[in-house]
C-alpha positions as CSV (number, residue, x, y, z in Angstrom):
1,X,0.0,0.0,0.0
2,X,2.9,2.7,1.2
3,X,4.3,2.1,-2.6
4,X,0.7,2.3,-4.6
5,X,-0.9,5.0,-2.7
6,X,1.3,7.5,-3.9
7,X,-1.0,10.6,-2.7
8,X,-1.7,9.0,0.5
9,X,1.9,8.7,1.0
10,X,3.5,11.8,-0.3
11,X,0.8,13.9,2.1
12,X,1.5,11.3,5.0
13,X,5.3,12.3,4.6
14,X,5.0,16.4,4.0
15,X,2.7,16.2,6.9
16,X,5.6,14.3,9.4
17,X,8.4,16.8,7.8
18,X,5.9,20.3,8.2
19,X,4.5,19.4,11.6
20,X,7.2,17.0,13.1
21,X,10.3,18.9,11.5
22,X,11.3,15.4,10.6
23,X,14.1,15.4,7.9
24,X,13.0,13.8,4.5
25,X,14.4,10.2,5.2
26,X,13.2,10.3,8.7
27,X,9.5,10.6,7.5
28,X,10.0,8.0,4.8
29,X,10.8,5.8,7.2
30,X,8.0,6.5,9.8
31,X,5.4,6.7,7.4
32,X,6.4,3.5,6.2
33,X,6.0,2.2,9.6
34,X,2.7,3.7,10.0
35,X,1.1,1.8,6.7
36,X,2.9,-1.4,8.1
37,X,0.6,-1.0,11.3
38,X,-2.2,-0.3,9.4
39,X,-2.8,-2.6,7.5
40,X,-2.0,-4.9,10.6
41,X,-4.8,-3.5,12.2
42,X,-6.7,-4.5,8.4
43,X,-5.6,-8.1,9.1
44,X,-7.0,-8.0,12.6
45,X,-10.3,-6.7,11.5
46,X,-10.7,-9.5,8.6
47,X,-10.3,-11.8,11.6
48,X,-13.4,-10.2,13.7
49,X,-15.7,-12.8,13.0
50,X,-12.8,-15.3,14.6
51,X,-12.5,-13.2,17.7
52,X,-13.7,-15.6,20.5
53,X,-13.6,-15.2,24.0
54,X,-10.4,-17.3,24.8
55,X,-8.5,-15.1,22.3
56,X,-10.2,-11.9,23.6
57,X,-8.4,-13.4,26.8
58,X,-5.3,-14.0,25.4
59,X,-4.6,-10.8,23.0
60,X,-5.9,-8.0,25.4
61,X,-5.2,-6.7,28.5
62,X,-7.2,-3.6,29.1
63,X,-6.3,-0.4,31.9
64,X,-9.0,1.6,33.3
65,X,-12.6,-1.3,32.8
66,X,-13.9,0.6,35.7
67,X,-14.3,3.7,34.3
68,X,-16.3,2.6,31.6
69,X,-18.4,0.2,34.1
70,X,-18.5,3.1,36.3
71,X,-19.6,5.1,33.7
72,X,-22.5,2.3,32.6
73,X,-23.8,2.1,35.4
74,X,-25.4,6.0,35.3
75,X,-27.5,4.2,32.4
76,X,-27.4,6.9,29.8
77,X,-25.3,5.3,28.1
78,X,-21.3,6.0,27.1
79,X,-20.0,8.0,24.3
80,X,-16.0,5.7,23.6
81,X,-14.2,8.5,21.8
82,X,-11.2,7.3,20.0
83,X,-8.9,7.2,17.2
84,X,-7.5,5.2,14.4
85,X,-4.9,3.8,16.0
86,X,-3.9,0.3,17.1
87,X,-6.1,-2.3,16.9
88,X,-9.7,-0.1,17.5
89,X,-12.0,-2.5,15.3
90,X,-10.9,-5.5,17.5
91,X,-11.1,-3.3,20.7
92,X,-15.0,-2.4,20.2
93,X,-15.5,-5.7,19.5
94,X,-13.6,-6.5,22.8
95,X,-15.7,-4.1,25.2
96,X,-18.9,-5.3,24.0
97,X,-18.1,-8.5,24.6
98,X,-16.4,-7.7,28.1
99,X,-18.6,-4.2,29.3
100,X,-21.4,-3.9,27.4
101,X,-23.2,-4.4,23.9
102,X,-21.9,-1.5,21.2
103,X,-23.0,0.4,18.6
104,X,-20.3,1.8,16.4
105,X,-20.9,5.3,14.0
106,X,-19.3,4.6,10.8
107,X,-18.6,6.2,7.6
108,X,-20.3,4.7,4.8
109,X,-17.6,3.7,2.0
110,X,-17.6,5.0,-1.8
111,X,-17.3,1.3,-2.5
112,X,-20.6,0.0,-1.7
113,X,-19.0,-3.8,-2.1
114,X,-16.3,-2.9,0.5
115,X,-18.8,-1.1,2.8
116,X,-21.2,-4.4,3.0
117,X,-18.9,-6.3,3.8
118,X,-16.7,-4.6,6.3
119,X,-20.4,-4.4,8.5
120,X,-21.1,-7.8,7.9
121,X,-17.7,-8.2,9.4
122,X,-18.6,-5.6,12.4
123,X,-21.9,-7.4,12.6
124,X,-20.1,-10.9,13.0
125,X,-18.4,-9.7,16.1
126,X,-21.8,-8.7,18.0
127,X,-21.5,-4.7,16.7
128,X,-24.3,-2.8,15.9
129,X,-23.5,-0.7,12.9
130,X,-25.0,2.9,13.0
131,X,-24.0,5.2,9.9
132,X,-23.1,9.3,10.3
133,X,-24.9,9.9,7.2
134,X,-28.5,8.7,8.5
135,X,-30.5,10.0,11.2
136,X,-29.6,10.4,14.5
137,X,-32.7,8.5,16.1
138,X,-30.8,5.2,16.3
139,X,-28.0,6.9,17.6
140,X,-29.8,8.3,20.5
141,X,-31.7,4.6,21.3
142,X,-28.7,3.1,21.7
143,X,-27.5,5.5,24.3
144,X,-31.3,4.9,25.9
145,X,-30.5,1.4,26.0
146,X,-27.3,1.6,27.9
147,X,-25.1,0.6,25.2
148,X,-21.6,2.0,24.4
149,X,-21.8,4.1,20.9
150,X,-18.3,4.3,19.6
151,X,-16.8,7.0,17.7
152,X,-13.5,8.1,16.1
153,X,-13.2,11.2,16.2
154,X,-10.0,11.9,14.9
155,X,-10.3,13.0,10.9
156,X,-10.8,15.9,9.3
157,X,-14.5,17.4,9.9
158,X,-14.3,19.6,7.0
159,X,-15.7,23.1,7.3
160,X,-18.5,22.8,9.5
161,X,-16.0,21.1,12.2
162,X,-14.3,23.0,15.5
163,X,-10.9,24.4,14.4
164,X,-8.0,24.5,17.1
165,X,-4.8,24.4,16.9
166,X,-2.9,21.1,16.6
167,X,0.6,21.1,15.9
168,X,0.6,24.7,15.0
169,X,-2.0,24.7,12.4
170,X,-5.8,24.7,12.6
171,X,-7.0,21.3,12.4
172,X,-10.8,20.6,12.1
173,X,-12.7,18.4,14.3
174,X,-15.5,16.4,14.7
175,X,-18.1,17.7,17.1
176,X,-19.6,14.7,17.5
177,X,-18.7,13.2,20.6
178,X,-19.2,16.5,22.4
179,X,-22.8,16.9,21.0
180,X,-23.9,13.8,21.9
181,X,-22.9,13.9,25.2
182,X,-24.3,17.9,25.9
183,X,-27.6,16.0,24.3
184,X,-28.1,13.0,26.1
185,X,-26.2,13.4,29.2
186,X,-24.3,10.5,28.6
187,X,-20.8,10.2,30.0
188,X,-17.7,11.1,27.6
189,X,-15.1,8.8,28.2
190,X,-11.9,8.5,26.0
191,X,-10.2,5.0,25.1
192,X,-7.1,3.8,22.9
193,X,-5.7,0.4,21.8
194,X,-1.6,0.3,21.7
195,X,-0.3,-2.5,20.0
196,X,2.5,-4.3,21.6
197,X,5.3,-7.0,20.8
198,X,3.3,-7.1,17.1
């Protein structure tokens, strides 16, 4: 993928040299790493429907479960705001096996093929699949129902998004997990898979 997508890589490597100050080979080199880890993370979600208990058990080990119980247990609901990093496909499926059922807010994909059945894939591990271009109703029966709604939050919002300032530039983001909570009452929490010894 890092030698195909030539767009994707070129702006992945002007970013790391603009923002980080990286030198030219530097950034190479980590974006390189970074589409190595994603498409690990690719691998791991074509293996969703495979995801059973014992190797929830023996893949994950997971910091801060009583927050999110805690957090349950007001029974609004909890708005998981995260990002694409590490394994996040694999941990939603984790939580709502471990802490409660989940609905994740996805992006529809231009590739109608691709989109069906990445779902199927999300449906397969016990996800709900909600989609940002429908209505909100579903969204706000699934907090209703206690369940966790799951949302990365970290691309660009376009336009209409909240500019501030991340690494020196204004960067637009998603409102999202802010609005929903202001809305329903249901507690923001923040969560993020790191991916360790490959």
């Amino acid at each position: 993928l890092y030698l195909v997508l030539g767009r994707r890589r070129r702006i992945a490597k002007a970013n790391l040299v603009e923002r980080l100050g990286l030198d030219r080979g530097a950034a190479a080199r980590t974006a390189r790493r970074n589409f190595c880890r994603t498409a690990a993370n690719f691998v791991d979600f074509m293996r969703l429907p495979y995801f059973t208990a014992g190797r929830r058990r023996r893949w994950f080990s997971l910091e801060g479960l009583e927050n999110l119980r805690r957090a349950l247990h007001e029974k609004k609901g909890v708005i998981l705001a995260s990002a694409h990093a590490g394994p996040w496909e694999l941990t939603s499926a984790y939580l709502s096996a471990e802490a409660a059922p989940g609905t994740a807010l996805a992006v529809r994909q231009h590739n109608r093929l691709v989109d069906d059945f990445l779902n199927r894939l999300r449906k397969k591990a016990g996800l709900e699949v909600l989609f940002v271009e429908e209505e909100l109703r579903p969204v706000l029966r699934a907090l209703k129902k206690n369940r966790i709604l799951y949302l990365l939050a970290d691309q660009d919002a376009g336009p209409g998004g909240e500019f501030l300032d991340f690494l020196g530039a204004p960067a637009s983001f998603h409102r999202g997990p802010a609005y929903f909570a202001y809305k329903t009452g249901a507690p923001l929490c923040f969560g993020f898979a790191r991916r360790e010894k490959g």
